[in-house]
C-alpha positions as CSV (number, residue, x, y, z in Angstrom):
1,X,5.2,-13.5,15.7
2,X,6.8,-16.8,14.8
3,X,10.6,-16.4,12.5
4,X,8.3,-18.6,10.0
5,X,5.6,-15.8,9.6
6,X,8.6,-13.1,9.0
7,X,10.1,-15.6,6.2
8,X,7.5,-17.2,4.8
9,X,6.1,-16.0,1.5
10,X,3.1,-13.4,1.1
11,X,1.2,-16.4,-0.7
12,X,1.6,-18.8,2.3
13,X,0.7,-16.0,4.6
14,X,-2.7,-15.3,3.1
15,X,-3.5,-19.2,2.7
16,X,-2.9,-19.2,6.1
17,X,-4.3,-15.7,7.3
18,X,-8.0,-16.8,8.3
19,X,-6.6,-19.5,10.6
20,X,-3.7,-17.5,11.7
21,X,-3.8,-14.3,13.1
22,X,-0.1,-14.0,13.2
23,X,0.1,-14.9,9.6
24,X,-2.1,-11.9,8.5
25,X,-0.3,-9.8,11.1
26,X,3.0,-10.2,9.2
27,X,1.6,-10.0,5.6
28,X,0.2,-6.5,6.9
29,X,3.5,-5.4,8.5
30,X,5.2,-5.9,5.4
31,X,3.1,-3.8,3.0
32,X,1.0,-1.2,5.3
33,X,3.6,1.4,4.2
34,X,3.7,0.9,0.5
35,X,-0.4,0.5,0.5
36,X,-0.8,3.7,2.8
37,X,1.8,5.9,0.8
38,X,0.0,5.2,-2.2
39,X,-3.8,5.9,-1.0
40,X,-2.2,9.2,0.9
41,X,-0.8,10.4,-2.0
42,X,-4.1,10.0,-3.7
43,X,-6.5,10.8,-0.9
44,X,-4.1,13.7,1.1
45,X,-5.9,12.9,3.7
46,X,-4.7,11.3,7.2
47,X,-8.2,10.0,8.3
48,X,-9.2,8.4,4.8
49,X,-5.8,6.9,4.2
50,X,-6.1,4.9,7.6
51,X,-9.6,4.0,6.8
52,X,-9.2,3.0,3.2
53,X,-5.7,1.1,4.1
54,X,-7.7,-0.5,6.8
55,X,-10.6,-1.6,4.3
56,X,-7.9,-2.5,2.0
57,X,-6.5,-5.6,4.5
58,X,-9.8,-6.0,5.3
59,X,-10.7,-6.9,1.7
60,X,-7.6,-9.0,1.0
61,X,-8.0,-11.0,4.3
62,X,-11.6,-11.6,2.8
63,X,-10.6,-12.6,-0.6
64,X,-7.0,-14.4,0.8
65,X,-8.0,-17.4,-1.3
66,X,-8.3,-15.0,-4.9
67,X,-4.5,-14.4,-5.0
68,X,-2.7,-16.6,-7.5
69,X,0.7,-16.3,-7.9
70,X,3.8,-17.6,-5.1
71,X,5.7,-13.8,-5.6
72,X,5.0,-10.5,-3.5
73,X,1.3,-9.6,-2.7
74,X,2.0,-5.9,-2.8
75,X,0.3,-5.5,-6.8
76,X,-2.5,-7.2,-5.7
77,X,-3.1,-5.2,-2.8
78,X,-2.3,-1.8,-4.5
79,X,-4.8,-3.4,-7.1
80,X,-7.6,-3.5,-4.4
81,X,-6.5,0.1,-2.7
82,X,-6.5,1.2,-5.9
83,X,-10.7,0.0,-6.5
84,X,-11.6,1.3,-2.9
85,X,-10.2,4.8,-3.6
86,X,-12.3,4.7,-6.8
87,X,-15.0,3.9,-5.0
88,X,-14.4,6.0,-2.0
89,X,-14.6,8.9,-4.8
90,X,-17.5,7.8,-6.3
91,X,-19.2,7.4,-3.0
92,X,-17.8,10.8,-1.5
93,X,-20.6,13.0,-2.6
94,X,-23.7,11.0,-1.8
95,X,-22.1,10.3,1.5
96,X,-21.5,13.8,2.4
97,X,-24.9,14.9,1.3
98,X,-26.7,12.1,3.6
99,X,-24.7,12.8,6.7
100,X,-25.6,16.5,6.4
101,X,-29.0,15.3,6.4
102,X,-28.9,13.3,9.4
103,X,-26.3,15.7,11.1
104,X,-23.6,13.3,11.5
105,X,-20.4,14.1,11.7
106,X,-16.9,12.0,10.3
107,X,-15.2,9.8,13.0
108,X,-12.0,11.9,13.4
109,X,-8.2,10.2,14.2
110,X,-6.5,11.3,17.2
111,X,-3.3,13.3,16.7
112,X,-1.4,10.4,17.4
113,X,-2.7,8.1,14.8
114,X,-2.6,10.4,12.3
115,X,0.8,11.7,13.2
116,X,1.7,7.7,12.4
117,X,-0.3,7.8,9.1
118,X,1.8,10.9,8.2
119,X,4.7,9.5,9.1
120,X,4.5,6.4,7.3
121,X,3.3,7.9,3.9
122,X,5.4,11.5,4.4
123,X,8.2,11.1,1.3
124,X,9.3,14.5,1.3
125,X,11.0,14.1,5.2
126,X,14.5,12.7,4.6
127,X,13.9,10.4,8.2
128,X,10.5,8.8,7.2
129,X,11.2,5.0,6.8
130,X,9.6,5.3,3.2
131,X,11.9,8.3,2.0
132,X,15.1,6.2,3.7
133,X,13.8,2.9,1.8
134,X,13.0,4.9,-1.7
135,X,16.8,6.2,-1.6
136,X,18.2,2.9,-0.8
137,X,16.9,1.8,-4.4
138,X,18.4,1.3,-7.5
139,X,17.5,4.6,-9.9
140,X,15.6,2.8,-12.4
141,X,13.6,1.3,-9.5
142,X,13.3,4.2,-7.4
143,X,11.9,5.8,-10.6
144,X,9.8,3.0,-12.0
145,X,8.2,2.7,-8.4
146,X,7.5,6.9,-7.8
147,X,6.0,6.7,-11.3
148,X,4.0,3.7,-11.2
149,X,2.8,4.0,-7.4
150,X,3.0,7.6,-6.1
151,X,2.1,9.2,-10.1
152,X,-0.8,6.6,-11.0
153,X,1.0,5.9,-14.8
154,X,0.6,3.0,-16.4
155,X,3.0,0.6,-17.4
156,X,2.6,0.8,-20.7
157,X,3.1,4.5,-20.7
158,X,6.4,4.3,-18.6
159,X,8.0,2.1,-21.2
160,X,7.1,4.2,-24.0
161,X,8.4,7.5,-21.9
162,X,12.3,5.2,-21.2
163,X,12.0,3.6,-24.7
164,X,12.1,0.2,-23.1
165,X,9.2,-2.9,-23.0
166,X,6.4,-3.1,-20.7
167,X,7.8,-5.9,-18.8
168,X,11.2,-4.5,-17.9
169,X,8.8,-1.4,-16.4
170,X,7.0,-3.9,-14.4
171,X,10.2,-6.0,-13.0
172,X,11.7,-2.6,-12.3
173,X,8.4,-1.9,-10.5
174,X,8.2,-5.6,-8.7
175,X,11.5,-5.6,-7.5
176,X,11.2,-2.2,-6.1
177,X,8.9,-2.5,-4.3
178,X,10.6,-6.2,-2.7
179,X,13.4,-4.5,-1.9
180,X,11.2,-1.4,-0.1
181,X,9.3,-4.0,1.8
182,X,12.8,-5.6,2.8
183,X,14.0,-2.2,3.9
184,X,11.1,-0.9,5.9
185,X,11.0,-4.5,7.2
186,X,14.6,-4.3,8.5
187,X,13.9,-0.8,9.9
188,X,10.5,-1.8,12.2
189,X,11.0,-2.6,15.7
């Protein structure tokens, strides 16, 4: 990977990701963590959370030319993890019922790669790279970010909660998660 994938900008990266392999390689690097930690928390699931983070890049190399905006990619992403998980829930049941129909079982992970799912998306372990990241924040980040990301609330609903606008909930919540996406950045081999 090229020094101008790791600095360029997420927007350049998916302009650039269907063309560039490298590009979309970096732009995944940056946020597979975040998008992972927030479809674990939802799905507790090792298996799902690889599959639906998988479908979530998918998606967003797919649709690299629908993001507007030169800032981080990371809303935009957790907005289309957020739609598969919805989806995935809605889906669950008919799914189930047809593969007991046709007797077919669930691809399983190995142990390995969903040792690596776990790791990334484990908060509670104090030596996860997310944990390490989440307590290198600020406290109103740290807090904005657990709320918004990990609890699902709304921004709207956070800034009634802390008494303050919607917008300072949603810088509080941007920056975050740059400077978690810095941090686990900094921490990958």
């Amino acid at each position: 990977m090229t020094l101008l994938h790791r600095t360029a900008p997420d927007a350049a990266l998916l302009r650039r990701a269907a063309s560039e392999p490298a590009a979309f390689a970096e732009l995944y690097l940056r946020h597979e963590a975040v998008v992972a930690g927030y479809l674990q928390r939802r799905t507790r699931n090792a298996e799902v959370t690889a599959d639906l983070t998988a479908e979530t890049f998918a998606t967003a190399l797919l649709r690299a030319d629908r993001f507007s905006g030169d800032g981080p990619a990371i809303a935009w992403l957790l907005g289309i993890a957020r739609n598969l998980h919805l989806h995935w829930l809605r889906r669950g049941r008919a799914e189930a019922r047809a593969r007991e129909r046709l007797g077919v079982e669930l691809v399983v992970l190995s142990p390995a790669s969903a040792e690596r799912v776990e790791a990334l998306t484990e908060v509670d372990d104090p030596r996860s790279p997310l944990r390490i990241a989440l307590a290198g924040l600020p406290e109103a980040q740290r807090a904005a970010v657990l709320a918004y990301i990990l609890d699902d609330r709304s921004y709207d609903d956070l800034a009634t909660e802390l008494g303050v606008p919607a917008a300072t909930v949603r810088q509080r919540v941007s920056r975050g998660l740059t400077r978690l996406r810095t941090s686990i950045e900094g921490a990958r081999p």
